[in-house]
VOKOL-589373 format. One line per 5 residues: number of its first residue (from 1); their letters; for each residue x, y, z of C-alpha. Coordinates in steps of 0.001 Angstrom, whole numbers, plus 500000, padded with zeros to 6 digits. Example, Ala and Ser with C-alpha at 12.3 -4.5 7.8 and 13.67 -1.06 7.14 Angstrom:
<nodes>
1	AS	512300/495500/507800 ~ 513670/498940/507140
</nodes>
This chain:
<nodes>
1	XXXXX	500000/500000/500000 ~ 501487/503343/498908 ~ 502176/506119/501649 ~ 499376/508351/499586 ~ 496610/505136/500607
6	XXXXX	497928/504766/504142 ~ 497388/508531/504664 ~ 494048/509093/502866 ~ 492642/505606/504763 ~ 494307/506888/508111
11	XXXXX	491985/510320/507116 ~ 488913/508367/506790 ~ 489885/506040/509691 ~ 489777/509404/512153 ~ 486665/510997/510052
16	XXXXX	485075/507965/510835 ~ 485742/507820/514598 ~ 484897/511489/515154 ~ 481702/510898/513426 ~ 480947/507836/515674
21	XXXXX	481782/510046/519176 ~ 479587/512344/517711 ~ 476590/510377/517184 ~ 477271/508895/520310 ~ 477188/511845/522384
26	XXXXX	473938/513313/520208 ~ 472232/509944/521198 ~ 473487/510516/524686 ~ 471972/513807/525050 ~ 468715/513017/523488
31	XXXXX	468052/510442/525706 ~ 469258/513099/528803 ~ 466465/515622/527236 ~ 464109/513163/526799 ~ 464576/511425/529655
36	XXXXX	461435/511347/531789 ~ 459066/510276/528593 ~ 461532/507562/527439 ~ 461910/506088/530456 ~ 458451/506039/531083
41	XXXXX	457622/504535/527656 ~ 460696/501370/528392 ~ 458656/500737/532276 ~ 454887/500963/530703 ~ 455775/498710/528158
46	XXXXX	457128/496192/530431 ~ 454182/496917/533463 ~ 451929/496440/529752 ~ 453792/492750/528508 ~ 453725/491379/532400
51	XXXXX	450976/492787/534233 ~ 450053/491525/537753 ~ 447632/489554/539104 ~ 446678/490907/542166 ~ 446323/488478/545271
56	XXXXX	443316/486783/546162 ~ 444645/486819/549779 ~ 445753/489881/550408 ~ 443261/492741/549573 ~ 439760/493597/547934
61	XXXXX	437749/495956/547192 ~ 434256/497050/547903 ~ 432752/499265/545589 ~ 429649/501728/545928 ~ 428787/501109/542966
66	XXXXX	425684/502040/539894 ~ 423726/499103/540818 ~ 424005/499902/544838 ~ 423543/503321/544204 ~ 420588/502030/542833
71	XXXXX	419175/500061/545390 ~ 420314/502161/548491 ~ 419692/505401/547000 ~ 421754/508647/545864 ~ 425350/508977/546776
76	XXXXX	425916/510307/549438 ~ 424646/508040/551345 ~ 423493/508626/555100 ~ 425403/507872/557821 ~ 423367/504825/559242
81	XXXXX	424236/503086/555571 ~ 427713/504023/555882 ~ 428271/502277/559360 ~ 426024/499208/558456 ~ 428226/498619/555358
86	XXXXX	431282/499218/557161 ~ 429930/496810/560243 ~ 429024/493780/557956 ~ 432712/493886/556378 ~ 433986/493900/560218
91	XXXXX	431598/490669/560370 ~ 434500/488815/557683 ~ 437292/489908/560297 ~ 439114/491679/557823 ~ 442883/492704/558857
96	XXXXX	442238/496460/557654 ~ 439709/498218/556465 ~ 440409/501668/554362 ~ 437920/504025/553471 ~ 438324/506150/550454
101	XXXXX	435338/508213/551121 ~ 435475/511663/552707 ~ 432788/512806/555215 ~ 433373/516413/555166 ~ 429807/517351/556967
106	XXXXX	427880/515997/559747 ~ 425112/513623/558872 ~ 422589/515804/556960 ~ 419442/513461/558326 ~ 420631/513607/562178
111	XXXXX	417867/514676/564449 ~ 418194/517713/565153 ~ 418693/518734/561245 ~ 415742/516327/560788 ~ 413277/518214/563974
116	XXXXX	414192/521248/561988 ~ 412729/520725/558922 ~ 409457/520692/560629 ~ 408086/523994/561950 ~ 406696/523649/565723
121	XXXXX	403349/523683/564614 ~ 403820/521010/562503 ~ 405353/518586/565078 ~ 403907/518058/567945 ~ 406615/518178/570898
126	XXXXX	406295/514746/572014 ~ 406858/513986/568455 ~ 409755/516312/568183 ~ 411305/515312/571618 ~ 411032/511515/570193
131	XXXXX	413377/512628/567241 ~ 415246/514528/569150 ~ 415962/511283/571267 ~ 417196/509109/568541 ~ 420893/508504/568669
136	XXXXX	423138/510707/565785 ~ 424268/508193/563096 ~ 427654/510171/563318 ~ 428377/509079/566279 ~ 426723/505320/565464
141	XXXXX	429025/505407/562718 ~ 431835/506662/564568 ~ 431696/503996/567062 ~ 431579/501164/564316 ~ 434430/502702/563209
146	XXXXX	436239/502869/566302 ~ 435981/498838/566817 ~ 437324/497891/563221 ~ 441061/498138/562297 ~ 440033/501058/560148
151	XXXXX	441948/503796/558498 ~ 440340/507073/556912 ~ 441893/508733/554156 ~ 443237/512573/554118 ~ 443693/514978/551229
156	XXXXX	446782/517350/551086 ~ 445303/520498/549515 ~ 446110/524307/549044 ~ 443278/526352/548795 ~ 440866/524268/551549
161	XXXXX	440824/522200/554763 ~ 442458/523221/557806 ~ 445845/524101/559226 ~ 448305/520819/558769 ~ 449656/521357/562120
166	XXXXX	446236/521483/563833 ~ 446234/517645/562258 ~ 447078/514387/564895 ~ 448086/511488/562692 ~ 447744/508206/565192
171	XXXXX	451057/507226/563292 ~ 453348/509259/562358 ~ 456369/508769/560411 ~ 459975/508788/561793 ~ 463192/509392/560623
176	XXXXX	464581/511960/557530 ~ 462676/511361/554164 ~ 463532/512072/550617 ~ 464629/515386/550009 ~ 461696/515750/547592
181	XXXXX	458696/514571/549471 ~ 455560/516704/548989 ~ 454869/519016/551278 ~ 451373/520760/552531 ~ 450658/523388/554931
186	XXXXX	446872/522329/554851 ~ 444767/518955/554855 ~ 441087/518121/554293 ~ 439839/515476/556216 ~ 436350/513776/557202
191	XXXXX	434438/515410/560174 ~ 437054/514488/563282 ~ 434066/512660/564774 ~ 435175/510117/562420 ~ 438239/511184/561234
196	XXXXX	439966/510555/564411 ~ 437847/507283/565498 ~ 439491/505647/562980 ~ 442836/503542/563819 ~ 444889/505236/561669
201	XXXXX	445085/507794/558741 ~ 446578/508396/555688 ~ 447189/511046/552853 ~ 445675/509696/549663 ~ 446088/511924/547073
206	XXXXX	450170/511977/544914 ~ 450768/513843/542156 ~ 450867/511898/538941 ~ 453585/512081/536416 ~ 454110/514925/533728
211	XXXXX	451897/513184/531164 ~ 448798/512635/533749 ~ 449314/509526/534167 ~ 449613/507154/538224 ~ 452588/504890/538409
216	XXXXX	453314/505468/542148 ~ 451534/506593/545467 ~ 452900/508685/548788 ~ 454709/506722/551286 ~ 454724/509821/553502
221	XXXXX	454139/513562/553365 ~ 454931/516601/554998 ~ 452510/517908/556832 ~ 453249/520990/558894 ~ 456258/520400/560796
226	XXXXX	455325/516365/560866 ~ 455568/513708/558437 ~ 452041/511698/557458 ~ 451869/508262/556099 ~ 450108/507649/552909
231	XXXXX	447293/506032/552719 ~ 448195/502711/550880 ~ 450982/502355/553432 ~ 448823/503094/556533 ~ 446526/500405/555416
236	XXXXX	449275/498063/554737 ~ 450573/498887/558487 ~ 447477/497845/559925 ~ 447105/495083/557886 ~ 450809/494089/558775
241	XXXXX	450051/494918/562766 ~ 452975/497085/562381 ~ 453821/499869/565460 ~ 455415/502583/563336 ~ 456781/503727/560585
246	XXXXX	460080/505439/559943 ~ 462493/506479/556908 ~ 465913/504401/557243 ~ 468842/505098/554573 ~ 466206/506341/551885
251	XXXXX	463991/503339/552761 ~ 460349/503344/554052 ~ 460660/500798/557270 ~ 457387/498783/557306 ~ 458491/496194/559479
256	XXXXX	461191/494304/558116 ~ 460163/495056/554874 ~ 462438/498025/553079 ~ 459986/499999/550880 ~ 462062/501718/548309
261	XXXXX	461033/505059/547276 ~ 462107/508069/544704 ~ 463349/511362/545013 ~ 460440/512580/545952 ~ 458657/509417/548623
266	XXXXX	456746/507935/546441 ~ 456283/504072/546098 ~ 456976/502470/542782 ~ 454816/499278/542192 ~ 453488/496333/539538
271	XXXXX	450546/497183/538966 ~ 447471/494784/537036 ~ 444206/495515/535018 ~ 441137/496568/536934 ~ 439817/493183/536323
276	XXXXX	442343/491891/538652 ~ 441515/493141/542101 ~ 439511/491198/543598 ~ 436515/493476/543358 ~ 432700/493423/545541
281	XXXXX	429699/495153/545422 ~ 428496/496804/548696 ~ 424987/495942/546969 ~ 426142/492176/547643 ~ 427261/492659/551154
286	XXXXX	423921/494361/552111 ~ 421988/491523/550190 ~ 424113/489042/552289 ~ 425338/487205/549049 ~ 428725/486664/550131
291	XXXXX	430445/483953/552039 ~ 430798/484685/555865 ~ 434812/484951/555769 ~ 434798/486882/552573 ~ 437406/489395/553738
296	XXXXX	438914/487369/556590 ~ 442882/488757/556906 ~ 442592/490595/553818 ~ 443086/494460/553634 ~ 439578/495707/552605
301	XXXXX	439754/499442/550721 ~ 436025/501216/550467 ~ 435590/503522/547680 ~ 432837/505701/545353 ~ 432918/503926/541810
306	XXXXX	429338/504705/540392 ~ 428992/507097/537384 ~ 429660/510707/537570 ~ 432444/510217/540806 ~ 435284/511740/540347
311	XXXXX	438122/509023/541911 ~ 439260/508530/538149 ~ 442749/508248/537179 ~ 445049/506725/534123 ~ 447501/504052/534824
316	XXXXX	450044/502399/532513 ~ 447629/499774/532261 ~ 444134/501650/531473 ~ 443108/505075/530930 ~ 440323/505290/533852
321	XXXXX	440656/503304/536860 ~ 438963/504094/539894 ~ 441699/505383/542155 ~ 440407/502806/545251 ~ 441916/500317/542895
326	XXXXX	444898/501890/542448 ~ 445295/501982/546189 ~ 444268/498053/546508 ~ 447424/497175/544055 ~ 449952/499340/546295
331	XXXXX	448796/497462/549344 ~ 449152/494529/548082 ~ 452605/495421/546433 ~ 453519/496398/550059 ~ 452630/493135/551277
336	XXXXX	453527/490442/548762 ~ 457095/492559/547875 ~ 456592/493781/544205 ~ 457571/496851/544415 ~ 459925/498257/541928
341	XXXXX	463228/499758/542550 ~ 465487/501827/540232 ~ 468636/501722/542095 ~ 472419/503880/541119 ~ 473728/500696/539998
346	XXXXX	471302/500594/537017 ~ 471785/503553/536109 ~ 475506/502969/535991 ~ 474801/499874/533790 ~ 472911/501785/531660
351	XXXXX	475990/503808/530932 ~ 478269/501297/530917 ~ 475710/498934/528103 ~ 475994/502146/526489 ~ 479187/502700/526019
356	XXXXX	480143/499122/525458 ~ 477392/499689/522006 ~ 479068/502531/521154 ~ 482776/501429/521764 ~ 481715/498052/519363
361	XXXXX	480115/501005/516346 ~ 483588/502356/516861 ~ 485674/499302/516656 ~ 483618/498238/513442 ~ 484162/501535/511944
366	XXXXX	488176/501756/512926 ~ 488616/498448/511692 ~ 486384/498210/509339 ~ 485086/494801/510471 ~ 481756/494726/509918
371	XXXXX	480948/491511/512319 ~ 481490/493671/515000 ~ 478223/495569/513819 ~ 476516/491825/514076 ~ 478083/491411/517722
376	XXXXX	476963/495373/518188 ~ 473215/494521/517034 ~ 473176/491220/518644 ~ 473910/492894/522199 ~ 471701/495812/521307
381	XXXXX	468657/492767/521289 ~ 469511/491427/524607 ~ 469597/494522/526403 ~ 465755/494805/526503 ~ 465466/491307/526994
386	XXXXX	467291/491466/530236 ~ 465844/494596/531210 ~ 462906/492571/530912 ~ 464445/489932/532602 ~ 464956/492398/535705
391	XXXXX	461515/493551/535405 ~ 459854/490211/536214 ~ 462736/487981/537607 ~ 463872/490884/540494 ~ 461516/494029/540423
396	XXXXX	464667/496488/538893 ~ 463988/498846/536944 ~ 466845/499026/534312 ~ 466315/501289/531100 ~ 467107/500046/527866
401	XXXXX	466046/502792/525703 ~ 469125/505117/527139 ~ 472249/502543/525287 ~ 469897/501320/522609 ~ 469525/505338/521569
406	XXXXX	473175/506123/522154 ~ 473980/502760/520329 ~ 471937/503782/517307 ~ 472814/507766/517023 ~ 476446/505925/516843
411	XXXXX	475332/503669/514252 ~ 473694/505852/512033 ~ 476526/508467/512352 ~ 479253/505083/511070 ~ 476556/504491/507911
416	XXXXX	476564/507746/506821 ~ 479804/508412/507166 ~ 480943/505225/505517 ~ 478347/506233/502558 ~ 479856/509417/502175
421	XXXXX	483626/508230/502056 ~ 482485/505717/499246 ~ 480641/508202/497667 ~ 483498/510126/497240 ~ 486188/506884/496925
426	XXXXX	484432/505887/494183 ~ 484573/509673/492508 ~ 487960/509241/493126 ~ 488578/506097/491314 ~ 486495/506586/488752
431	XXXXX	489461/509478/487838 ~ 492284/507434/488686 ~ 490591/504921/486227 ~ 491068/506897/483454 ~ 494887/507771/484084
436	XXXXX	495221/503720/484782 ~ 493678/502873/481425 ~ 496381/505689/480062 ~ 499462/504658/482287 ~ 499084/500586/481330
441	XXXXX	499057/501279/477896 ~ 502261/502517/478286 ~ 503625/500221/480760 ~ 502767/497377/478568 ~ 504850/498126/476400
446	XXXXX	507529/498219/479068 ~ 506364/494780/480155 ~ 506668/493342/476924 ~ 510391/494781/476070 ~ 511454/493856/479949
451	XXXXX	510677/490342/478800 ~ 512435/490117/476085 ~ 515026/491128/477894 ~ 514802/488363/480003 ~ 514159/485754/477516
456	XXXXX	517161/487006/475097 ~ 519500/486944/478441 ~ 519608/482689/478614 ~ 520962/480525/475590 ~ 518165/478742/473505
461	XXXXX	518178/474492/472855 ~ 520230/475134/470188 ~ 523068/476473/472154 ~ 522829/474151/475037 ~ 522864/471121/472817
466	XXXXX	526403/472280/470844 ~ 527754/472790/474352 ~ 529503/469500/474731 ~ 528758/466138/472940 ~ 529563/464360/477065
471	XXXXX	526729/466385/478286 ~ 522905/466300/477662 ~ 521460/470087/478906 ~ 518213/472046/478630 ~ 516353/475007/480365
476	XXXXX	513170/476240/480896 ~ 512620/479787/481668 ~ 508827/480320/482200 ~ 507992/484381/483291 ~ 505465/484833/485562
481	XXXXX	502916/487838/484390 ~ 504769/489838/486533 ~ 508366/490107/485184 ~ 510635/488942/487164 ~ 514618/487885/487235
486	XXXXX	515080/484352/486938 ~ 518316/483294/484054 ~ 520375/480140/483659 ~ 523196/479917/481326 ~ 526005/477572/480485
491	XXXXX	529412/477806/479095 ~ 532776/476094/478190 ~ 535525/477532/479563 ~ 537871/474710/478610 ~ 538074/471040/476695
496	XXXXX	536260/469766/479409 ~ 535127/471637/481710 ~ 531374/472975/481338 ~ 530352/476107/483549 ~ 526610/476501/483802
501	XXXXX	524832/479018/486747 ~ 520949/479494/487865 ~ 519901/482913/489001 ~ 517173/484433/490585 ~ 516750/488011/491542
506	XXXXX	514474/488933/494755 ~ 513018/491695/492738 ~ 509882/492213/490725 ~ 509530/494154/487293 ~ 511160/495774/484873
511	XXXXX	513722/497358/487453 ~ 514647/493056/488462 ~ 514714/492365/484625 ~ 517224/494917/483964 ~ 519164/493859/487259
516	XXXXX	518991/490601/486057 ~ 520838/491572/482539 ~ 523271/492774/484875 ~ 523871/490572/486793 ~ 524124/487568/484106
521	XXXXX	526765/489832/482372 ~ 528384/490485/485389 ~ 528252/486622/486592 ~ 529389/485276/482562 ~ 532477/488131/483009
526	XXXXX	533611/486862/486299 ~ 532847/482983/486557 ~ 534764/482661/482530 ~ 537757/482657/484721 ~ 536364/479858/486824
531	XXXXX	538589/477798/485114 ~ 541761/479674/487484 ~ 539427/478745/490276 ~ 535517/478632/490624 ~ 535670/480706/494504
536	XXXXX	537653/483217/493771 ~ 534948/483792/490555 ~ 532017/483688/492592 ~ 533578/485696/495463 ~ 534935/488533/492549
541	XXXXX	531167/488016/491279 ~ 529403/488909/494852 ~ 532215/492069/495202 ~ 530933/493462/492070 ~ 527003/492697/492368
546	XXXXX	527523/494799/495762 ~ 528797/497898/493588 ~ 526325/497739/491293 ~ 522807/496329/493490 ~ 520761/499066/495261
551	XXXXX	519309/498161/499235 ~ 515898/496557/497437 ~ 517860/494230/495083 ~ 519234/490827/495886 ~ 520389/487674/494159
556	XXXXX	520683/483963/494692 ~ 522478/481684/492690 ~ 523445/478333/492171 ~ 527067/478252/489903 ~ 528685/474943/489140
561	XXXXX	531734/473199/486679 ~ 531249/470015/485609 ~ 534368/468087/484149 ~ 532833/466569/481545 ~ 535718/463638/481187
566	XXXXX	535181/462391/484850 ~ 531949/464178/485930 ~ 533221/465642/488517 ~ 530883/468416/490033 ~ 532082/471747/492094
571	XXXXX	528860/473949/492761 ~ 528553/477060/495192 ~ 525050/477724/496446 ~ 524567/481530/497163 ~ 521063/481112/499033
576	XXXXX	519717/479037/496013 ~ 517450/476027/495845 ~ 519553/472765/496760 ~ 520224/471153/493591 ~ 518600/467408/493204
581	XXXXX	520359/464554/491146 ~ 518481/462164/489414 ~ 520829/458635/489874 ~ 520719/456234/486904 ~ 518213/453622/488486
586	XXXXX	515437/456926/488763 ~ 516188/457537/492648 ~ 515847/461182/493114 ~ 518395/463004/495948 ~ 518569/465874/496617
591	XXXXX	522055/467521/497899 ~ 522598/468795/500810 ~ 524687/471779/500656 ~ 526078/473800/503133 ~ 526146/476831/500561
596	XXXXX	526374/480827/501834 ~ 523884/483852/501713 ~ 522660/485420/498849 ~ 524650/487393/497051 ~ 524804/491718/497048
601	XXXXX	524267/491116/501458 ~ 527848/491040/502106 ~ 531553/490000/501210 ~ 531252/486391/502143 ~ 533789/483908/501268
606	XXXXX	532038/481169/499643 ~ 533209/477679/499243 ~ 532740/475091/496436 ~ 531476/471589/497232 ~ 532368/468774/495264
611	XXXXX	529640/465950/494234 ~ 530423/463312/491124 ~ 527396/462304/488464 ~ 528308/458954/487061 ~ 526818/458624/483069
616	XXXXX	523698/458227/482750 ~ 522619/461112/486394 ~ 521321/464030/485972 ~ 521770/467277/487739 ~ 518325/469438/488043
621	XXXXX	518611/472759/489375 ~ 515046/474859/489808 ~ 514247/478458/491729 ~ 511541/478529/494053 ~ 508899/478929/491546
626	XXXXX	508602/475661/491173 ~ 509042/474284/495046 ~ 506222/477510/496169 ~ 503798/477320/493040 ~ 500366/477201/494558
631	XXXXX	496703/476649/493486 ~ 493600/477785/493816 ~ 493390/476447/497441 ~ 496929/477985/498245 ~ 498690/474971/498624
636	XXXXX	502006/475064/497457 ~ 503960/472567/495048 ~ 506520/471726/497218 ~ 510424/470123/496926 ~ 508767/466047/497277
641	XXXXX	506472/466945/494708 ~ 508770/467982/492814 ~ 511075/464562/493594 ~ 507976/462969/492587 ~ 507542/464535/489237
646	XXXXX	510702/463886/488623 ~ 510912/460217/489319 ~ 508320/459974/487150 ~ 509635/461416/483952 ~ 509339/458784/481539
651	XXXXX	511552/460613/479029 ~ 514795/460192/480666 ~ 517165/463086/478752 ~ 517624/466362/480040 ~ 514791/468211/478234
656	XXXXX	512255/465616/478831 ~ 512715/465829/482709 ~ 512573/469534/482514 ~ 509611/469420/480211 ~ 507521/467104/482574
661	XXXXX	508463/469093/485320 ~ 507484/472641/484171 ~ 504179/470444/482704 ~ 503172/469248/486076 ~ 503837/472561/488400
666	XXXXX	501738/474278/485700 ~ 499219/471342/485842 ~ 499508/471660/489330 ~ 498639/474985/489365 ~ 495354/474760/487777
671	XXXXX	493693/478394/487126 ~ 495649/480056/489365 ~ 498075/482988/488011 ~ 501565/482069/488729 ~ 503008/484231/491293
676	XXXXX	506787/483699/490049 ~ 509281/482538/487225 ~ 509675/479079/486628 ~ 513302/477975/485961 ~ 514333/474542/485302
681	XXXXX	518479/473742/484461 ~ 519048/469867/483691 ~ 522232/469079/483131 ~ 522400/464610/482289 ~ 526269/463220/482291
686	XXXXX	526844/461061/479561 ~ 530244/459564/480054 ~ 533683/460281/478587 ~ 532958/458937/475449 ~ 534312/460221/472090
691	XXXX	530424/461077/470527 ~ 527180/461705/471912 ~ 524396/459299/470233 ~ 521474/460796/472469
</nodes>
């Protein structure tokens, strides 16, 4: 890869990543801005695909409803209703009862308000005086009150009710709350007749979230200069026979149950579908159609829900609940444990899941490994599952929406940066296609005269077979499509001795071809004296290869004298293939030189070996484009295939080996391109005899 590539990919690398941090942090603050509505959106879903059933044993409700309004008449209903109702649940032994009705005004048909309807004319005074006498159903009601484990609920309001410190709550709550519990300076309660004959009291009303909508109740309020329960909790405290109540480490303490709350008190909780409370008409209880031990141990919660009453809120669940029910499903969240928490360790993992999303985007687009995008997207689909998980399986709130925004702001940020690099990479190529198309046509001509160069540098058949009558030689010289520097040659330099060399320069193209012109004129200058001795040739040879060779260039070479009327063999290997000799009987050895490094690395003094051929051997030298030919499944020829082919040359002279053997590495090779020159030297001994008759 060119310097100009590395930079201009190193550019987009960096364009890439910046573009990445930025979509990350614009998904990061979206998700900050929009906090509050996508949370809320991740928590319904989840109350929405696992709702609750609410417990049979725990709480019900009993509901003034249309069809008891009905039968007992208009709401409100008098006071001697009110206590009968509440008397006949007492019957079931409940373990609480709350009422979610508020009696802000004495009982409008008590007798006195009843004698003065009449004027004294019109009622006689005995008859007046027996009115008179009849007992006040606040008080009747007040007393039925006072013998039931009953709890009366208490608005916080503004603009109304009296003086919050004027209030006595029979339980008040200990210890230092939220910092952001609600606060009042006023409360409206029932008349304290029957406010305060109650067991206990609690503040009903919360406020709801931004969008209108109940997902959590008061654990506690302040009232004046004291702290009140909430309603659901007071209930729950009765229910529980729980003493007090008290704030602990930003924990409600009911007991030895740990309520969790928010920022501001409130109580977090599963909720269910209307359908699931465990719902009763008072019409039912005052026709005595229910069993005897209906509400035995259960918390039972009063409330208004005929038409026109105004107890009407939206849940996650439903858009109009009646808020008695709402109350019922905090109770029993209380009781049976499923509340919901949101503690600072999910909130860390939500930062940490997002910045493992966003550091995977980043990797992918660095590295350009697009499989990290698959691990990226797979993790991005278990995050909600396991927030899902920690929904149901352990009550945490964990949000997934927060990485799974941050991961896709990244994402979308890599994709359209990556589509604008190509965008413009393939602009850019598109140009540099047309000076290609204008640049090969003039390097193939330079291709074309750089192999002719290297095709004119090595002696043809012709040549080789004049050489000596004792000796059988031929070459093969086979350029790869890239030129290269492979030559052979071979030359007399006396009656009998027979020089011959293999070459193969390290370097590619035309700048190798002409290096190898060099260095076979260089090599045929130095090694005709080989006759005077073949080291001091070769080592003359490397001296003047190292003037000539730049830092890129390099050259191995096998060079060899073979006395052609004893076959003796000297050869020095220069970082060349090990020759192989092919024996008389077809055995194929290869031998094992110790040899020297190539030459142009440095003055090395490089010794000759001597081996023998007997008549009939022949001497095969190859370069490594036979031994590292590969195919199309990148295997690679190898020297004991090559032994192989050899053996099994059935033409036995020195061009019919070679032939076979260039054959079968091309056959070898298949489709593939050849990544290198192919050179094959044979050189067969014949004997010492006067003429050749091969």
């Amino acid at each position: 890869m060119s310097s100009s590539d590395t930079n201009r990919q190193t550019r987009a690398r960096a364009l890439v990543v910046w573009a990445v941090l930025a979509g990350a942090l614009l998904g990061a603050l979206i998700s900050f801005f929009a906090g509050d509505f996508e949370r809320r959106l991740a928590f319904d879903t989840m109350q929405q695909l696992a709702p609750r059933d609410i417990s049979q044993d725990n709480v019900a409700v009993v509901l003034i409803d249309d069809e008891s309004v009905a039968e007992g008449g208009s709401w409100p209903w008098p006071r001697y209703q009110m206590a009968q109702l509440i008397e006949l649940i007492g019957r079931s032994d409940p373990a609480a009862i709350g009422i979610d009705v508020y009696f802000i005004e004495p009982d409008p048909v008590r007798p006195e308000a009843f004698a003065k309807v009449y004027l004294e004319e019109e009622l006689d005074p005995a008859t007046r005086a027996a009115v008179l006498a009849l007992p006040n159903m606040d008080n009747v009601f007040a007393d039925v009150l006072g013998t039931q484990p009953s709890v009366m609920a208490r608005v916080a309001i503004e603009d109304a009710g009296v003086d919050a410190d004027e209030i006595f709550f029979n339980t008040p709550v200990e210890g230092t709350p939220p910092p952001g519990t609600l606060a009042t300076q006023r409360i409206f309660t029932s008349i304290p007749e029957l406010d305060l004959a109650a067991l206990g009291q609690g503040v009903v009303n919360g406020q709801p979230d931004a969008d209108g909508v109940v997902r959590r109740v008061p654990l506690s309020m302040q009232v004046g200069s004291g702290q009140a329960p909430g309603f659901a909790l007071e209930i729950a405290r009765v229910a529980l026979g729980e003493e007090s109540l008290r704030w602990q480490d930003g924990r409600l303490m009911l007991g030895d149950r740990a309520l969790p709350a928010d920022s501001a008190g409130n109580f977090a909780f599963k909720m269910g579908y209307n359908s699931s409370v465990p719902q009763y008409s008072a019409l039912q209880l005052f026709r005595g159609e229910l069993p005897a031990d209906v509400f035995a141990g259960k918390a039972v919660l009063v409330g208004v829900g005929a038409t026109g009453t105004y107890d009407i809120v939206a849940t996650p669940l439903q858009s109009e609940v009646d808020g008695v029910l709402v109350q019922a499903m905090a109770v029993d969240a209380m009781i049976e444990g499923q509340w919901l928490t949101r503690p600072s360790s999910m909130v860390l993992l939500e930062v940490l899941a997002a910045l493992a999303l966003a550091g995977l985007v980043l990797a992918a687009g660095w590295t350009a490994r697009n499989w990290l995008l698959g691990v990226a997207l797979g993790s991005a689909a278990l995050i909600p599952v396991g927030a899902f998980a920690a929904y149901t399986g352990a009550n945490l709130l964990f949000d997934p929406v927060r990485p799974l925004m941050v991961a896709a702001a990244a994402a979308i940020a890599l994709v359209a940066t990556r589509y604008a690099l190509a965008r413009a990479e393939r602009a850019r190529l598109a140009s540099e296609l047309v000076e290609e198309r204008v640049r090969a046509s003039e390097q193939r001509g330079e291709l074309e005269a750089a192999r002719r160069i290297q095709m004119s540098m090595v002696p043809g058949e012709k040549v080789l077979s004049r050489l000596d009558h004792r000796a059988d030689i031929a070459g093969v010289l086979e350029p790869a499509k890239s030129v290269g520097g492979d030559f052979f040659d071979a030359v007399k330099v006396s009656d009998d001795l027979l020089l011959f060399l293999v070459g193969d320069v390290t370097g590619k193209g035309v700048p190798a071809a002409l290096f190898m012109a060099l260095s076979k004129t260089l090599s045929k200058s130095n090694l005709a004296r080989a006759g005077d001795g073949l080291e001091a040739a070769v080592s003359a040879l490397n001296f003047d290869l190292m003037d000539e060779a730049d830092e890129e260039m390099g050259l191995t070479m096998l060079v060899g004298t073979l006395d052609c009327s004893t076959g003796d063999l000297q050869l020095i290997n220069a970082g060349h293939e090990n020759p192989m000799v092919v024996r008389a009987t077809g055995e194929v050895e290869t031998l094992a030189m110790r040899g020297g490094p190539p030459f142009c690395v440095i003055d090395f003094p490089y010794s000759a070996e001597s081996f023998r051929l007997d008549a009939g051997e022949t001497l095969v030298v190859i370069s490594d484009g036979a031994t590292e030919a590969a195919n199309e499944r990148d295997e690679l020829f190898g020297v004991e295939v090559v032994v192989a082919a050899l053996a099994a040359s059935a033409d036995g002279t020195a061009p019919g080996r070679a032939a076979h053997l260039a054959a079968s590495v091309r056959a070898f090779e298949g489709e593939s391109d050849p990544s290198d020159d192919l050179t094959i030297f044979t050189l067969r001994f014949l004997g010492p005899q006067e003429r050749s008759d091969h």
